[in-house]
C-alpha positions in Angstrom: -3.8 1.6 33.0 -2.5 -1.7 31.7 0.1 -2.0 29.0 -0.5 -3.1 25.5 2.3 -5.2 25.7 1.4 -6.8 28.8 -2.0 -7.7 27.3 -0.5 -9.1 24.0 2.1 -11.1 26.1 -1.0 -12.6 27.8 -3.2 -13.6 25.4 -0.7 -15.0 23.3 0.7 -17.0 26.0 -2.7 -18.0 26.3 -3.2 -19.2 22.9 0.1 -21.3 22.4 0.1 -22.1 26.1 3.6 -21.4 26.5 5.5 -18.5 26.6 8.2 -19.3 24.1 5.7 -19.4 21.1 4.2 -16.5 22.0 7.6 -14.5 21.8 8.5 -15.6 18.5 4.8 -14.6 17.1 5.7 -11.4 19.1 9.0 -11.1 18.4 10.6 -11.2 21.9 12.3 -12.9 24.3 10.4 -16.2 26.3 11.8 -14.1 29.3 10.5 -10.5 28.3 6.8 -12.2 27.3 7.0 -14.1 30.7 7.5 -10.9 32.5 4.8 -9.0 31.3 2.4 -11.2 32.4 4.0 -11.6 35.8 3.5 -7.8 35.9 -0.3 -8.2 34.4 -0.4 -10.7 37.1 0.7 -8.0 40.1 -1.3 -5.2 38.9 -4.2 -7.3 38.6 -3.5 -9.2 41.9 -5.0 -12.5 40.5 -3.0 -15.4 38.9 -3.4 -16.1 35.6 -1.4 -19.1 34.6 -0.3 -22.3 36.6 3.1 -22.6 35.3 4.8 -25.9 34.9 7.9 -27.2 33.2 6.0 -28.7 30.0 2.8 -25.9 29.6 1.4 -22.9 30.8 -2.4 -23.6 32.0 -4.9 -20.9 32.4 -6.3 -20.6 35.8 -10.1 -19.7 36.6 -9.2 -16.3 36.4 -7.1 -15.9 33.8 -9.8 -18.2 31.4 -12.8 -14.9 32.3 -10.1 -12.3 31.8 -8.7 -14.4 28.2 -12.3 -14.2 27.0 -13.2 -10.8 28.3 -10.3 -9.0 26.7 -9.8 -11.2 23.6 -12.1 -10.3 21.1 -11.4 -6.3 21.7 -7.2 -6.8 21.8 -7.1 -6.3 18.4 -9.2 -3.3 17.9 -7.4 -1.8 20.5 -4.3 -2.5 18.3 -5.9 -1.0 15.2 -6.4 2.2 17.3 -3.2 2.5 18.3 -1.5 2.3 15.1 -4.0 4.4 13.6 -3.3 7.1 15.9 0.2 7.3 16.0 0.8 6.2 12.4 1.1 9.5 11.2 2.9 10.8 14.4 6.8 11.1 14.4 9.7 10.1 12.3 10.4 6.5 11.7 13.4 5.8 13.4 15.3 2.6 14.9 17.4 -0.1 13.8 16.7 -1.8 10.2 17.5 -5.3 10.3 16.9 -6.8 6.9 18.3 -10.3 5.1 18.9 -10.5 1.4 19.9 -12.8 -0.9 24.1 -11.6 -1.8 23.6 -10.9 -5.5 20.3 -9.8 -6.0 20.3 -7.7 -2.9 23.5 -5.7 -3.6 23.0 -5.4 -6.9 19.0 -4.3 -6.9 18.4 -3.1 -3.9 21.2 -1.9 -1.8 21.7 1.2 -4.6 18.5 2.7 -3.0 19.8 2.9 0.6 21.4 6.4 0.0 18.0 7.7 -1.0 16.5 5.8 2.1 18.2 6.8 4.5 18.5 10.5 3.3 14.3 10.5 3.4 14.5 8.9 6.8 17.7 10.3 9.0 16.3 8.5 12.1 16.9 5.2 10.9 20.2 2.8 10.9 20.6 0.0 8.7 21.8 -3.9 9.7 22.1 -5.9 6.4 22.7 -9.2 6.4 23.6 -10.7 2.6 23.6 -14.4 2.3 21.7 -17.4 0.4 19.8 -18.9 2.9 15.9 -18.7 4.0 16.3 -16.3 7.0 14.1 -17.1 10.4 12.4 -13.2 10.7 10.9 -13.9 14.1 13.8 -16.0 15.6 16.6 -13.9 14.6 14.5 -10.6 15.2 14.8 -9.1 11.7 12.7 -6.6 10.2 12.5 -7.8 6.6 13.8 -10.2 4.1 14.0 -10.0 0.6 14.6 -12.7 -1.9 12.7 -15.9 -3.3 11.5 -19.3 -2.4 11.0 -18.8 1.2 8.3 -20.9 2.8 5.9 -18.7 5.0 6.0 -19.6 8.4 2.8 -18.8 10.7 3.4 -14.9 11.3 4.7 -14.0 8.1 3.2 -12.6 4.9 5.3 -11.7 1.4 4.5 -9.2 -1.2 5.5 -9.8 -4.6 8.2 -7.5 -6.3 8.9 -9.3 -9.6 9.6 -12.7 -11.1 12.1 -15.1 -11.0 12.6 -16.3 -14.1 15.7 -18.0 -15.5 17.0 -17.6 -18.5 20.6 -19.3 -20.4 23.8 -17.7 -21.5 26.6 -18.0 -21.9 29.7 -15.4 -22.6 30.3 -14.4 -26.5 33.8 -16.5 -26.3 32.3 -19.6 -25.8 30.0 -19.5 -28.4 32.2 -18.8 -31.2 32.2 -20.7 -33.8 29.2 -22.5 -32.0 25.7 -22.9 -33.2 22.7 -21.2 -30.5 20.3 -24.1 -29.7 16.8 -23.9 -31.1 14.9 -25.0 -27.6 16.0 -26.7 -24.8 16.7 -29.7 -25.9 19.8 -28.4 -27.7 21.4 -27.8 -24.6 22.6 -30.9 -24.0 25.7 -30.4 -26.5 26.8 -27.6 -24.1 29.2 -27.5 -21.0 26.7 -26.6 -18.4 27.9 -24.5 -15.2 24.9 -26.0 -13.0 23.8 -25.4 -9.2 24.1 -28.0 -6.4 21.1 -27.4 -4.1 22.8 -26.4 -0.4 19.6 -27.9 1.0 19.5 -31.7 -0.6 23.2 -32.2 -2.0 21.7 -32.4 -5.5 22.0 -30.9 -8.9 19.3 -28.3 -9.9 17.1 -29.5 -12.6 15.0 -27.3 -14.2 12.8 -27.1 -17.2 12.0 -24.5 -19.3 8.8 -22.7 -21.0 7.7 -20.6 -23.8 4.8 -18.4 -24.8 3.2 -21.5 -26.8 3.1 -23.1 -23.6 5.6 -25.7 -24.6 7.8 -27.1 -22.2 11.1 -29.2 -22.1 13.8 -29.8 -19.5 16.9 -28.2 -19.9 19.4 -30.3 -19.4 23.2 -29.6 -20.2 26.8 -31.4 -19.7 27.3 -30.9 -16.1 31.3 -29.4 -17.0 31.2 -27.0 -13.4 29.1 -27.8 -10.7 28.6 -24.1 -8.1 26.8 -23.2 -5.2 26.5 -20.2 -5.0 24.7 -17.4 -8.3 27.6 -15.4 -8.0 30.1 -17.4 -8.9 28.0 -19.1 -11.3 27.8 -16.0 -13.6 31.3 -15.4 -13.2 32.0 -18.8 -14.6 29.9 -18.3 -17.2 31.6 -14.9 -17.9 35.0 -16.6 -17.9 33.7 -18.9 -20.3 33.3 -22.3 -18.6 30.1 -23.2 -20.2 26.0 -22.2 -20.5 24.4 -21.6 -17.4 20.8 -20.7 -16.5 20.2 -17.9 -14.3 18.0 -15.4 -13.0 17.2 -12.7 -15.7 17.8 -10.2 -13.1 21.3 -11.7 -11.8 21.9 -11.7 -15.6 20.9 -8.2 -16.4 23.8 -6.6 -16.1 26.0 -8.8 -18.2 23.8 -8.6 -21.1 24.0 -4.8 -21.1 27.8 -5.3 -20.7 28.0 -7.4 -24.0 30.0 -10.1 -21.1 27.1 -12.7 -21.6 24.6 -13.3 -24.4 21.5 -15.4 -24.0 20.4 -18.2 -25.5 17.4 -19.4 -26.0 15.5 -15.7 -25.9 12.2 -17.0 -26.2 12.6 -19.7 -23.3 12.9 -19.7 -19.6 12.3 -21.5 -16.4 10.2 -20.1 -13.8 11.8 -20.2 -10.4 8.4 -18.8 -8.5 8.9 -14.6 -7.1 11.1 -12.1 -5.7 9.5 -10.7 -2.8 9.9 -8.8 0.7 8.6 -11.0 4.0 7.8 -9.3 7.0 6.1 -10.6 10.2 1.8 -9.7 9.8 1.3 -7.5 12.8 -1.3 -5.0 13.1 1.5 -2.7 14.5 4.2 -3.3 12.1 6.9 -0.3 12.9 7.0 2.5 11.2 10.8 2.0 10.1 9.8 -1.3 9.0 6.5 0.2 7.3 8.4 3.1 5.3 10.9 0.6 4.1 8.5 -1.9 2.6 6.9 1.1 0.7 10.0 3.0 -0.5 11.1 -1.0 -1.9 7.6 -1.7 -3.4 7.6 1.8 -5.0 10.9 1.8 -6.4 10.6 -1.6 -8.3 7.1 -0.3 -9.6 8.7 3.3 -10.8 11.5 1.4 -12.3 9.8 -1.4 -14.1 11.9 -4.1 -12.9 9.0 -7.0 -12.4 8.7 -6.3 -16.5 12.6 -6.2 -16.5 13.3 -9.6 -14.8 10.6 -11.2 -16.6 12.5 -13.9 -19.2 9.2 -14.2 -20.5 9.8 -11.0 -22.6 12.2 -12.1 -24.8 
């Protein structure tokens, strides 16, 4: 009996005629997709590609065999994964990408309870600011904001990312708290330079009346990076406007106060990405839940939204 894999290799291949775009919907290797058809291909005993240097062509055969298997490849997928869904542990290798701050900060403190619920599997965490290539680089899930979905991928929505200003309680001594945005321009402003165009972030800012004005501030400390951001702030180098969830913590902590508590600047969501396959593994599967669950149990999409107050 054939292999799934074989059959997904070839009708993938089909559709992108070429091998290399089929692995990365796949998430393989050109070579692994281009042997599995060479072994469709021998246990068939027909040839179904003429291969060439620029594309992959579908023979006579291969065309009947595309459109005779085709339309029934992906119930056979359903059937699989309905089957064995419930079979087994989830084990395997975890490869996920978050964003540095956010992801040690909010996510990371749930791997213990993770990993305790599913022994079988091993974590690889990558932490940096930059959007993350799933397919490419093989990774199971990523987790942050303001990635652009690439065919393949899908993103559920954790919370928002809303940015809100403040400042540390030194710095505003003997200073008066700005009424909206526009009072920010008499502040030193620790601001963002974008890693992607070289530029300063600009952002403007919202309230419930629906108003909305840029926030513009002195641009005293110019970052790249959200971490050192706050820290500036926290040392007292000016107003900055951050995520409410990067801020969280410092609020609690008394080391930053926030400005402008009825205002923020909406910076789109916080969510987890994974590649849209019918099979998605069960490691990955389990993760995305035990993630989802944990933000909704804890309330953070209502704890990161500025809009509160």
């Amino acid at each position: 009996m054939e292999t799934l894999a074989n059959l997904e290799s070839f009708v993938r291949s089909a559709e992108a005629s070429s091998f290399s775009t089929a692995a990365r919907r796949l998430a393989l290797t050109p070579a692994a997709v281009s042997r599995n058809v060479a072994m469709l291909e021998r246990n068939l005993g027909v040839r179904l590609f003429q291969r060439s240097t620029r594309r992959l062509t579908l023979t006579e055969e291969g065309e009947r065999f595309l459109a005779s298997i085709q339309d029934n490849l992906q119930g056979l997928q359903t059937a699989i994964a309905n089957v064995t869904a419930d079979t087994g542990e989830p084990a395997g290798l975890l490869k996920v990408s978050l964003s540095p701050m956010f992801g040690i900060a909010h996510v990371l403190p749930i791997l213990p309870a993770f990993l305790a619920r599913y022994p079988g599997i091993r974590a690889d965490w990558v932490f940096e600011n930059r959007q993350s290539d799933l397919i490419a680089e093989g990774l199971d899930a990523a987790i942050g904001g303001g990635f652009e979905l690439s065919p393949g991928i899908v993103a559920r929505t954790l919370a928002p990312a809303h940015l809100i200003v403040v400042a540390s309680p030194a710095y505003m001594k003997n200073r008066r708290f700005p009424l909206d945005p526009s009072g920010l321009a008499e502040f030193d402003g620790v601001v963002m330079r974008s890693a992607q165009t070289g530029r300063i972030r600009k952002w403007s800012m919202r309230n419930a009346a629906g108003q909305d004005l840029p926030a513009e501030f002195r641009e005293s400390t110019i970052l790249n990076d959200p971490a050192a951001m706050v820290q500036a702030a926290v040392l007292g180098l000016g107003v900055t406007l951050i995520t409410a969830a990067d801020a969280m913590s410092h609020l609690d902590s008394g080391r930053l106060v926030r400005l402008l508590p009825l205002w923020y600047a909406d910076a789109g969501p916080i969510s987890i990405y994974y590649a849209n396959r019918t099979l998605l593994p069960a490691k990955t599967r389990v993760f995305i839940d035990f993630v989802v669950d944990h933000f909704r149990r804890e309330r953070l999409a209502e704890r990161f939204a500025g809009s509160l107050g």
